[in-house]
mmCIF file of the N, C-alpha and C atoms, coordinates in Angstrom:
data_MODEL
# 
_entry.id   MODEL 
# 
loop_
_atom_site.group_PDB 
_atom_site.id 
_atom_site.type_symbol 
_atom_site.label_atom_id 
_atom_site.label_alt_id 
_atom_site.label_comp_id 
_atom_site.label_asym_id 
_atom_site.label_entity_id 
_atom_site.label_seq_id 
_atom_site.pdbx_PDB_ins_code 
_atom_site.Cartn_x 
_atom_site.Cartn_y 
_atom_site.Cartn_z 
_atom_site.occupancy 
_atom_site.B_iso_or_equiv 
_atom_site.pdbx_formal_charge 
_atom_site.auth_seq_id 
_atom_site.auth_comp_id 
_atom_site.auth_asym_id 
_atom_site.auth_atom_id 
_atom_site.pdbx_PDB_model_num 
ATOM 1   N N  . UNK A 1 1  ? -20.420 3.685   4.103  1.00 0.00 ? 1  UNK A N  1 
ATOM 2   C CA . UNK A 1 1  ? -19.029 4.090   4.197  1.00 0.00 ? 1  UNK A CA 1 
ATOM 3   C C  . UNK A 1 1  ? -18.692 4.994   3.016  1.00 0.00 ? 1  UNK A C  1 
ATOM 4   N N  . UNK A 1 2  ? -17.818 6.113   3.072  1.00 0.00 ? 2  UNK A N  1 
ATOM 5   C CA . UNK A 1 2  ? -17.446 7.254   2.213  1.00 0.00 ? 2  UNK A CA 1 
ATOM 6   C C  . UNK A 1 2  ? -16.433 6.109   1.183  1.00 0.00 ? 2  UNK A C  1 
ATOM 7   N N  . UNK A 1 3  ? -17.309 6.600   -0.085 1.00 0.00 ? 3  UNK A N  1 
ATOM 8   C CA . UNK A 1 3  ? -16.073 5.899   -0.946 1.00 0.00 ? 3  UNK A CA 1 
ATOM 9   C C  . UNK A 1 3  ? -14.767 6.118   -1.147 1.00 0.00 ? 3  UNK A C  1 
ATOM 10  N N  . UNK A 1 4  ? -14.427 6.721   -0.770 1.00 0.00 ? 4  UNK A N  1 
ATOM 11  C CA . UNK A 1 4  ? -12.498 7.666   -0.577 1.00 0.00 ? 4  UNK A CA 1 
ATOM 12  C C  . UNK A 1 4  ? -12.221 6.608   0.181  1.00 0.00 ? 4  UNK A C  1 
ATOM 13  N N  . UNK A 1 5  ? -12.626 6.448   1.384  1.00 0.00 ? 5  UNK A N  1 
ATOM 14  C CA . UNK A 1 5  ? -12.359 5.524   2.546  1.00 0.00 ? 5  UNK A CA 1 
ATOM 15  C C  . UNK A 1 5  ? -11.854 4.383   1.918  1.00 0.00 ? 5  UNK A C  1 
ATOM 16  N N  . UNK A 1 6  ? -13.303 3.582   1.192  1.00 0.00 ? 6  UNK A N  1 
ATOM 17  C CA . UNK A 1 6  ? -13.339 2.384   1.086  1.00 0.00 ? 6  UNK A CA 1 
ATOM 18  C C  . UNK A 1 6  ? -12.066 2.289   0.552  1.00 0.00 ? 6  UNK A C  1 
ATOM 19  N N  . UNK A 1 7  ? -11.945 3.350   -0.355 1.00 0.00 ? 7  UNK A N  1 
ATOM 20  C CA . UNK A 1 7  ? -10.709 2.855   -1.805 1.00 0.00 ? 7  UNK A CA 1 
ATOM 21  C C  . UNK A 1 7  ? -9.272  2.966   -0.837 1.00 0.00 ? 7  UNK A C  1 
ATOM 22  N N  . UNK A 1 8  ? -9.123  4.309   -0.011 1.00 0.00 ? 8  UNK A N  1 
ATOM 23  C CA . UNK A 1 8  ? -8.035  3.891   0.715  1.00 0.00 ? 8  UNK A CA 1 
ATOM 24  C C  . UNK A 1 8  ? -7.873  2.439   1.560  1.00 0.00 ? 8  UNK A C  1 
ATOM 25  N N  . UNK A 1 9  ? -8.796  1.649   1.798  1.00 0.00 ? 9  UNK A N  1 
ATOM 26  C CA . UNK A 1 9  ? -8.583  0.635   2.351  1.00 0.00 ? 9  UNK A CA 1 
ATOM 27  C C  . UNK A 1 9  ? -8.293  -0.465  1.495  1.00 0.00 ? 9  UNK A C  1 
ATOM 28  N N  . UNK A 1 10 ? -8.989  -0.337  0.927  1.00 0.00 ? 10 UNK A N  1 
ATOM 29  C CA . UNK A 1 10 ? -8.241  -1.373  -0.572 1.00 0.00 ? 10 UNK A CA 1 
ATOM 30  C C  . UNK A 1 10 ? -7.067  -0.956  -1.218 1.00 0.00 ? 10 UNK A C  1 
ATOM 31  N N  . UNK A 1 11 ? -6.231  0.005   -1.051 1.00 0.00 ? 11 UNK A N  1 
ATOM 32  C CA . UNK A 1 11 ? -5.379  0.190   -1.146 1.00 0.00 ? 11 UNK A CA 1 
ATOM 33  C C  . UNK A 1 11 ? -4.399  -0.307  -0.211 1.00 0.00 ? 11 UNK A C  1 
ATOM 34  N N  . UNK A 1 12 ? -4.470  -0.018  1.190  1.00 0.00 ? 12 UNK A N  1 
ATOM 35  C CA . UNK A 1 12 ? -4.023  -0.613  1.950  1.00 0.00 ? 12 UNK A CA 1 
ATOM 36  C C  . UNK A 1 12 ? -3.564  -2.255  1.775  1.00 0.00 ? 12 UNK A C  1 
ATOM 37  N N  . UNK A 1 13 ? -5.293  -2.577  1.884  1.00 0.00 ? 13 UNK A N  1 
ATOM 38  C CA . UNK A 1 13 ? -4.960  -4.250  1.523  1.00 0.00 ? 13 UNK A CA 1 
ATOM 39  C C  . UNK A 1 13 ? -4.197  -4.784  0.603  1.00 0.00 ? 13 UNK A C  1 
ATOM 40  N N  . UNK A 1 14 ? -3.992  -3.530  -0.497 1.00 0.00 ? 14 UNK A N  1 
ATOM 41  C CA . UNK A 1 14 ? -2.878  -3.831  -1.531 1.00 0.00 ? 14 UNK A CA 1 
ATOM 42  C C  . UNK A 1 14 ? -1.320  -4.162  -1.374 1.00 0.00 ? 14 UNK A C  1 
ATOM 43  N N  . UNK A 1 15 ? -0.695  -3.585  -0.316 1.00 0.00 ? 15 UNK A N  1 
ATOM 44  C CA . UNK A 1 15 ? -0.259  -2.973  0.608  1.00 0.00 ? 15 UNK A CA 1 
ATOM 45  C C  . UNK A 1 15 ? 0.092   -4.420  1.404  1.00 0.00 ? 15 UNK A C  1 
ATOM 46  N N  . UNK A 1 16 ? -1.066  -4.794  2.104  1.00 0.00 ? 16 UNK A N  1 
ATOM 47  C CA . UNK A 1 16 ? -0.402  -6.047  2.991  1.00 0.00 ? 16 UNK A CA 1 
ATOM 48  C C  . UNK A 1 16 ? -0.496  -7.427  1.877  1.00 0.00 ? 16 UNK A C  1 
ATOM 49  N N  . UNK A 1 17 ? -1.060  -7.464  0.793  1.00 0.00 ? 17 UNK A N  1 
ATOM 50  C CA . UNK A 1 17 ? -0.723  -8.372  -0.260 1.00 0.00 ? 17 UNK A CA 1 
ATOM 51  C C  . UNK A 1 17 ? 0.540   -8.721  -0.523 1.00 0.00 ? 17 UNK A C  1 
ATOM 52  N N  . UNK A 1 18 ? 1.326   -7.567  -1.180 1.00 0.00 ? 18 UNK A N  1 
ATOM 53  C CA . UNK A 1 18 ? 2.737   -7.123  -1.742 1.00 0.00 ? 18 UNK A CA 1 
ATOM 54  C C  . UNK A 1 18 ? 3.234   -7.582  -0.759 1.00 0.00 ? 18 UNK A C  1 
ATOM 55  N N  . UNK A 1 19 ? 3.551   -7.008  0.858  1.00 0.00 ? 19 UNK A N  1 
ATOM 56  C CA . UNK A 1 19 ? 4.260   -7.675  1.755  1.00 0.00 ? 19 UNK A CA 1 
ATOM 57  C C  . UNK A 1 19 ? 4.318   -9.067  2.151  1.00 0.00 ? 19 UNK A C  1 
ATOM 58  N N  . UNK A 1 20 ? 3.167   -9.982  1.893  1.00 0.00 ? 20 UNK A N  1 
ATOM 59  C CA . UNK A 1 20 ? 3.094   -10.897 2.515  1.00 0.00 ? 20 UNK A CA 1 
ATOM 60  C C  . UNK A 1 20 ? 3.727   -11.234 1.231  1.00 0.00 ? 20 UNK A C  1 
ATOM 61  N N  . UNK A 1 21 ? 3.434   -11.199 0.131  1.00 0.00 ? 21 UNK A N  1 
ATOM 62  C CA . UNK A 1 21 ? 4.455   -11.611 -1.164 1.00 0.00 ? 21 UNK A CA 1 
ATOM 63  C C  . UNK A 1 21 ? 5.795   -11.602 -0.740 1.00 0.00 ? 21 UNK A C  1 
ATOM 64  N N  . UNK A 1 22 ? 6.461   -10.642 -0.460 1.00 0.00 ? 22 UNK A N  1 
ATOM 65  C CA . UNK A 1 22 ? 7.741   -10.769 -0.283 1.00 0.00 ? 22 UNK A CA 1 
ATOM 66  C C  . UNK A 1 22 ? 8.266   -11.429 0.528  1.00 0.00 ? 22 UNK A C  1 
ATOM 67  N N  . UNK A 1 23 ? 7.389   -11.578 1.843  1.00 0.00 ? 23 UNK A N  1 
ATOM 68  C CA . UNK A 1 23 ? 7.616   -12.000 3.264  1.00 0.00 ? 23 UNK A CA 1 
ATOM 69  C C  . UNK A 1 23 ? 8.060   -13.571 2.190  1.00 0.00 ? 23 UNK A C  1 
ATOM 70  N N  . UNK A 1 24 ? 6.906   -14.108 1.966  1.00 0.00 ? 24 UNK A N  1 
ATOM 71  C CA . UNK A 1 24 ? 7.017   -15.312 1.625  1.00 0.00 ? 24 UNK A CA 1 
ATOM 72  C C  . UNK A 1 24 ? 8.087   -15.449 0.591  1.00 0.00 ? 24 UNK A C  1 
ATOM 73  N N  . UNK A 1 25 ? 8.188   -14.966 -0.127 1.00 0.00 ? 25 UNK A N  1 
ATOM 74  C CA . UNK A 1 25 ? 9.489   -15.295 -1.239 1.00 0.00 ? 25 UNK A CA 1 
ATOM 75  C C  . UNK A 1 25 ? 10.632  -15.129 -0.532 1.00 0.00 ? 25 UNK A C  1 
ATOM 76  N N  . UNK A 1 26 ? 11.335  -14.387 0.223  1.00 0.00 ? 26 UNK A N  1 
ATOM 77  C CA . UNK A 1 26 ? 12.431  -13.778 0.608  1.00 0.00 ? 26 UNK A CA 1 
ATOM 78  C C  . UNK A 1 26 ? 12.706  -15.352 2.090  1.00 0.00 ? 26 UNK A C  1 
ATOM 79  N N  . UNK A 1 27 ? 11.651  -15.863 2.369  1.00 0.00 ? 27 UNK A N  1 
ATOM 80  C CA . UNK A 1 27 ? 11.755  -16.793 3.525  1.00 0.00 ? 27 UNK A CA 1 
ATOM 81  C C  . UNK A 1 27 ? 12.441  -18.158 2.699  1.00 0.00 ? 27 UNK A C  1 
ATOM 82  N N  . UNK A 1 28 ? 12.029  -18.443 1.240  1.00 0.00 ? 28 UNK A N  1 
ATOM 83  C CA . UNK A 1 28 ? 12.213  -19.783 0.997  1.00 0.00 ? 28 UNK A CA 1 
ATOM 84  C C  . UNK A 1 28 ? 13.260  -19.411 -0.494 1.00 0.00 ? 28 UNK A C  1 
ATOM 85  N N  . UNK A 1 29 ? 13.417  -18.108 -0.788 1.00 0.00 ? 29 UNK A N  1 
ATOM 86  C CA . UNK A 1 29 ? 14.385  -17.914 -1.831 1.00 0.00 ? 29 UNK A CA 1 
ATOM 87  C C  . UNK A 1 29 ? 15.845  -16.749 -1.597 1.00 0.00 ? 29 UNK A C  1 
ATOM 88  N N  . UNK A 1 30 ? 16.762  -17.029 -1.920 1.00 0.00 ? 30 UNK A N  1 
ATOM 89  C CA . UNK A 1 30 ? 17.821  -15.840 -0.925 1.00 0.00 ? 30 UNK A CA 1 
ATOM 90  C C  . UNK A 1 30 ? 17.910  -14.730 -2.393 1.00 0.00 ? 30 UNK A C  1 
ATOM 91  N N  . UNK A 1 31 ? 17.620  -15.310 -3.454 1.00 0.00 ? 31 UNK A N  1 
ATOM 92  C CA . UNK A 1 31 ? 18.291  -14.757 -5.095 1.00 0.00 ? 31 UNK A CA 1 
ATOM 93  C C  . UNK A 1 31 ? 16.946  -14.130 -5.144 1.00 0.00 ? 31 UNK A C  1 
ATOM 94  N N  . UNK A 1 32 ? 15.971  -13.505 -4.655 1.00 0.00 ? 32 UNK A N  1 
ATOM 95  C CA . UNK A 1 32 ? 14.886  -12.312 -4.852 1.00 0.00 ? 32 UNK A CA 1 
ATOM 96  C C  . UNK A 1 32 ? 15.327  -11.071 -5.045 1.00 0.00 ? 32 UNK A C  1 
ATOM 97  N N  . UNK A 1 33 ? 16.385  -10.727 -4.515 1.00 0.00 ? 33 UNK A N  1 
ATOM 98  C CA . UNK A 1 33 ? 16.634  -8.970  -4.249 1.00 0.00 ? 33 UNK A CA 1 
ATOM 99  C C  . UNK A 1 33 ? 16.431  -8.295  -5.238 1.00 0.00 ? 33 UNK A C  1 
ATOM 100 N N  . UNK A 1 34 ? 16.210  -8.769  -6.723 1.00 0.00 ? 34 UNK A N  1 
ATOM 101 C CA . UNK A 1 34 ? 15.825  -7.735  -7.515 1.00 0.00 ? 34 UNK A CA 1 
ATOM 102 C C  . UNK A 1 34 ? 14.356  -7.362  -7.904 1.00 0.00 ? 34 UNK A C  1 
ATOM 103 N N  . UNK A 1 35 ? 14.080  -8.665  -7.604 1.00 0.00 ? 35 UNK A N  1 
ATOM 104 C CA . UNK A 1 35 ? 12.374  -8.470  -7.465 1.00 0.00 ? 35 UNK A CA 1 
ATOM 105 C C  . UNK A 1 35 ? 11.247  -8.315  -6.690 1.00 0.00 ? 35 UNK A C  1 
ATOM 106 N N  . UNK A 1 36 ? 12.544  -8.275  -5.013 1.00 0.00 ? 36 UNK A N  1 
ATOM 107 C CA . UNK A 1 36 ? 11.742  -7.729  -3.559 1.00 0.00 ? 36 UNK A CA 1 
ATOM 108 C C  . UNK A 1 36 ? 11.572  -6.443  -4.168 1.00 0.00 ? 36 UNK A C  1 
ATOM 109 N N  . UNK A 1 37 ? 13.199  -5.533  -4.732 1.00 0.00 ? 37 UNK A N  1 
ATOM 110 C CA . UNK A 1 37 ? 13.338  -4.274  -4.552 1.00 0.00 ? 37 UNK A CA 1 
ATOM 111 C C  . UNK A 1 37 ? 12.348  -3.589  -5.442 1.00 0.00 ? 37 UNK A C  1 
ATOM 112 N N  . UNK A 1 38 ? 11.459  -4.606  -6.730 1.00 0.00 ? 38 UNK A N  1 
ATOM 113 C CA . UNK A 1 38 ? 10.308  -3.915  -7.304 1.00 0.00 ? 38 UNK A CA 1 
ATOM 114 C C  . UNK A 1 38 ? 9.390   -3.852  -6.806 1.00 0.00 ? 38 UNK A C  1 
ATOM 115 N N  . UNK A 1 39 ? 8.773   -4.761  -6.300 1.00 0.00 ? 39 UNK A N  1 
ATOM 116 C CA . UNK A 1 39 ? 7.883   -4.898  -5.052 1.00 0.00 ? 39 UNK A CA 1 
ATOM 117 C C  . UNK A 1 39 ? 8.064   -3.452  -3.696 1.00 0.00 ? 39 UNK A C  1 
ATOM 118 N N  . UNK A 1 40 ? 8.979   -3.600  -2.947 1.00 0.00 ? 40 UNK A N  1 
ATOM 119 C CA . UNK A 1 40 ? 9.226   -2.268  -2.676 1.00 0.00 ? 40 UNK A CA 1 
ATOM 120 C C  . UNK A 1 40 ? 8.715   -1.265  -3.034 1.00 0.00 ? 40 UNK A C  1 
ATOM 121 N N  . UNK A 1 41 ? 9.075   -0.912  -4.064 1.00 0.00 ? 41 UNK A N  1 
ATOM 122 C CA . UNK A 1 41 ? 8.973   0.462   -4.747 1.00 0.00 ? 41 UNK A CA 1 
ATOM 123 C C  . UNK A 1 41 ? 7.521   0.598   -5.232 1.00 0.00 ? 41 UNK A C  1 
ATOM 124 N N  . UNK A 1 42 ? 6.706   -0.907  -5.421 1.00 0.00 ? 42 UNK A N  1 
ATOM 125 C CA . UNK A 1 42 ? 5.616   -1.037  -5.731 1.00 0.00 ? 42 UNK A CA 1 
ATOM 126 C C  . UNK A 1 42 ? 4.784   -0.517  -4.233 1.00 0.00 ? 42 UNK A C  1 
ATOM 127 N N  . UNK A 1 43 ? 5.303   -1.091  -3.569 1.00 0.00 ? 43 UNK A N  1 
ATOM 128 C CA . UNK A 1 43 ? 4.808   -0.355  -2.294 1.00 0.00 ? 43 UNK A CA 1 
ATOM 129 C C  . UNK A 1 43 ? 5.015   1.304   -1.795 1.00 0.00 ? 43 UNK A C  1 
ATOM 130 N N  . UNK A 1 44 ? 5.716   1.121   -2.237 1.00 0.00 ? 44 UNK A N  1 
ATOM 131 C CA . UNK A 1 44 ? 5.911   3.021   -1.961 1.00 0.00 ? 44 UNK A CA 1 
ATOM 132 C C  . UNK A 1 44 ? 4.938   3.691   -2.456 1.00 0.00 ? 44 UNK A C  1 
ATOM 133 N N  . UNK A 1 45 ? 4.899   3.150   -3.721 1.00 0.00 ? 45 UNK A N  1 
ATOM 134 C CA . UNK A 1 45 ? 3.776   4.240   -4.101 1.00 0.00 ? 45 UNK A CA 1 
ATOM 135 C C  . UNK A 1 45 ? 2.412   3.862   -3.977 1.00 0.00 ? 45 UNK A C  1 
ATOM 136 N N  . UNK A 1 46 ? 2.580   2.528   -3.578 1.00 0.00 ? 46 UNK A N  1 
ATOM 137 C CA . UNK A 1 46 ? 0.879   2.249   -2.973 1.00 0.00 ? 46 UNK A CA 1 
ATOM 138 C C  . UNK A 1 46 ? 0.620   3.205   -1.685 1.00 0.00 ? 46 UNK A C  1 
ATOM 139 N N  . UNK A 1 47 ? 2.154   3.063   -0.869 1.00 0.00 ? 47 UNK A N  1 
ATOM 140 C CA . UNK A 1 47 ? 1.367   3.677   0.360  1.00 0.00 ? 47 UNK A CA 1 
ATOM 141 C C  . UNK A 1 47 ? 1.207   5.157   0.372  1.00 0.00 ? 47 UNK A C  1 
ATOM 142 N N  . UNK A 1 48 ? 2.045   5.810   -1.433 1.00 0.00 ? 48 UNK A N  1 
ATOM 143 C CA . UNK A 1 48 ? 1.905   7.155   -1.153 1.00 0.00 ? 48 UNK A CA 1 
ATOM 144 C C  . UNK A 1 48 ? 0.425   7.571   -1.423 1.00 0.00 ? 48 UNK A C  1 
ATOM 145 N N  . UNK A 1 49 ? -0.067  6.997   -2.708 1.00 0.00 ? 49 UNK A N  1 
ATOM 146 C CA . UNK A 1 49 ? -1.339  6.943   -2.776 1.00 0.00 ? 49 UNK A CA 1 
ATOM 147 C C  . UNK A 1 49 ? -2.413  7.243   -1.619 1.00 0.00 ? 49 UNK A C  1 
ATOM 148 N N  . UNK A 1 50 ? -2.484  6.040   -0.544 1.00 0.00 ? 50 UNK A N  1 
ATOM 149 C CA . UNK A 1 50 ? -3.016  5.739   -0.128 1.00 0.00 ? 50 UNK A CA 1 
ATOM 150 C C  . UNK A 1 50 ? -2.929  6.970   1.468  1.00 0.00 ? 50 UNK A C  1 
ATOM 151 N N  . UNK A 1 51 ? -1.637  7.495   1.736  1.00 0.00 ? 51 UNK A N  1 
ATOM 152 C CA . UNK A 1 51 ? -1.624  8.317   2.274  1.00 0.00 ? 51 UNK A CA 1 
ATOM 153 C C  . UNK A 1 51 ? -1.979  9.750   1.478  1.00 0.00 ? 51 UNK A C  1 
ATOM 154 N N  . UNK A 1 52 ? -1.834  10.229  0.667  1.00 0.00 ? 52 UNK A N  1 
ATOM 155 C CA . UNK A 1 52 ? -2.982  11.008  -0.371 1.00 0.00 ? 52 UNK A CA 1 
ATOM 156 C C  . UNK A 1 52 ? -4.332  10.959  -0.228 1.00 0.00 ? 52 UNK A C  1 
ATOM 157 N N  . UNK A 1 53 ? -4.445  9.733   -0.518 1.00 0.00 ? 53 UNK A N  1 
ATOM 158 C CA . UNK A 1 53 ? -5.980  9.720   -0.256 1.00 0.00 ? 53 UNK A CA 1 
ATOM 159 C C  . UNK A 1 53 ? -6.599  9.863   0.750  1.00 0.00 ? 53 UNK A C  1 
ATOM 160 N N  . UNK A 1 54 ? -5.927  9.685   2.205  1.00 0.00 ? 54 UNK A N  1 
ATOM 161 C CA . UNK A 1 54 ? -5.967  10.204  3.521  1.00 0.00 ? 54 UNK A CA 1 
ATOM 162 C C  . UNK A 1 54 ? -6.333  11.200  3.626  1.00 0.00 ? 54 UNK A C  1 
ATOM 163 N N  . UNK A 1 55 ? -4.696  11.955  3.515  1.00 0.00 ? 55 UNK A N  1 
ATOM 164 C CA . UNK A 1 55 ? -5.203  13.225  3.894  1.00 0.00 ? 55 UNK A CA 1 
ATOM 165 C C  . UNK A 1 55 ? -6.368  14.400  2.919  1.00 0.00 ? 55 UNK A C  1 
ATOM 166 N N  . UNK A 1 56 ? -6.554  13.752  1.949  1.00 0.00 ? 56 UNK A N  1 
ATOM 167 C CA . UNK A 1 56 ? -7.860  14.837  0.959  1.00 0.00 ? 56 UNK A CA 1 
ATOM 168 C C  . UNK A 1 56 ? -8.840  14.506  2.115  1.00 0.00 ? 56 UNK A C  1 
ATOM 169 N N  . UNK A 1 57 ? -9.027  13.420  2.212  1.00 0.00 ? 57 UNK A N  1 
ATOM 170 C CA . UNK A 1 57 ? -10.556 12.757  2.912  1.00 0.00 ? 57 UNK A CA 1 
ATOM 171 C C  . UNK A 1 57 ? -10.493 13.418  4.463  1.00 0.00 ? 57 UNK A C  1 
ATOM 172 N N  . UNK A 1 58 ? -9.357  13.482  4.946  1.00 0.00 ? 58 UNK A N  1 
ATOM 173 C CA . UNK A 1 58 ? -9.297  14.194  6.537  1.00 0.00 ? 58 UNK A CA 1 
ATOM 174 C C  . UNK A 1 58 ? -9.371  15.708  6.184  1.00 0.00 ? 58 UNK A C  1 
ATOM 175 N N  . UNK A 1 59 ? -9.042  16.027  5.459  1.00 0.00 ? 59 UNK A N  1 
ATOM 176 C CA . UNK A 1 59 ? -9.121  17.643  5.252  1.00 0.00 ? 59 UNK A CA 1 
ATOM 177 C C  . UNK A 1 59 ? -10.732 18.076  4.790  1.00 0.00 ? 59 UNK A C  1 
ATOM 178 N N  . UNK A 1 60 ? -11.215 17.085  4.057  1.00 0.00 ? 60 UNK A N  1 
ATOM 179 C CA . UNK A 1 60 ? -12.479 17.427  3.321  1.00 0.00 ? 60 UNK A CA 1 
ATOM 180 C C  . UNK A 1 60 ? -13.338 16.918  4.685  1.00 0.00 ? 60 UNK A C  1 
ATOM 181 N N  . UNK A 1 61 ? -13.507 16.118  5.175  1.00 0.00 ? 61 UNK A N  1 
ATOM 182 C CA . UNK A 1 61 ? -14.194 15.953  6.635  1.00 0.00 ? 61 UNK A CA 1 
ATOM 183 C C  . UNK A 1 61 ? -13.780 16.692  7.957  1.00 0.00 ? 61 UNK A C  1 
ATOM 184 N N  . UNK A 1 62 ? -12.775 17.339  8.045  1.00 0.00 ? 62 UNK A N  1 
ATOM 185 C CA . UNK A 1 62 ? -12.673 18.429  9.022  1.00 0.00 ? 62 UNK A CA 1 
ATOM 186 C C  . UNK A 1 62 ? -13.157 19.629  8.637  1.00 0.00 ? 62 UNK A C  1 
ATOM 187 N N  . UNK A 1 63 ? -13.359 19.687  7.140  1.00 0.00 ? 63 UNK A N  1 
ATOM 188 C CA . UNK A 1 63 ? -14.063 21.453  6.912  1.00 0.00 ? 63 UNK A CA 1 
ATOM 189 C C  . UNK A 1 63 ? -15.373 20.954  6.683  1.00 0.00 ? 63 UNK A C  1 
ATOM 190 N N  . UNK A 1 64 ? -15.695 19.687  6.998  1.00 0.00 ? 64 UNK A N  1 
ATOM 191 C CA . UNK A 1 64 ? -17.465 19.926  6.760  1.00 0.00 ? 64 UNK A CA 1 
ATOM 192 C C  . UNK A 1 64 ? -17.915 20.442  8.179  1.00 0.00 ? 64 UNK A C  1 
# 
């Protein structure tokens, strides 16, 4: 497997970590909102990353 790949996928998984974090806090605590909304933002830029790392790897494998 292309290592770009791998790392976007571990990124990903980063990704459904953080969510299931919140999922679970936000189910059994109502006073989170300031520390979903870091989480959030922690996600944003995981998934911008991770969509970055996408598209280099789709662009660099469509011009091979």
């Amino acid at each position: 497997m292309d290592k770009r790949l791998f790392d976007a996928q571990l990124k990903a998984a980063e990704v459904q970590g953080l969510l299931a974090h919140i999922a679970k806090n936000v189910n059994y605590k109502q006073d989170l909102e300031e520390p979903a909304t870091r989480n959030i933002d922690v996600i944003n830029a995981t998934l911008s990353e991770v969509c970055q790392m996408l598209e280099k790897l789709n662009q660099e494998l469509t011009n091979q």
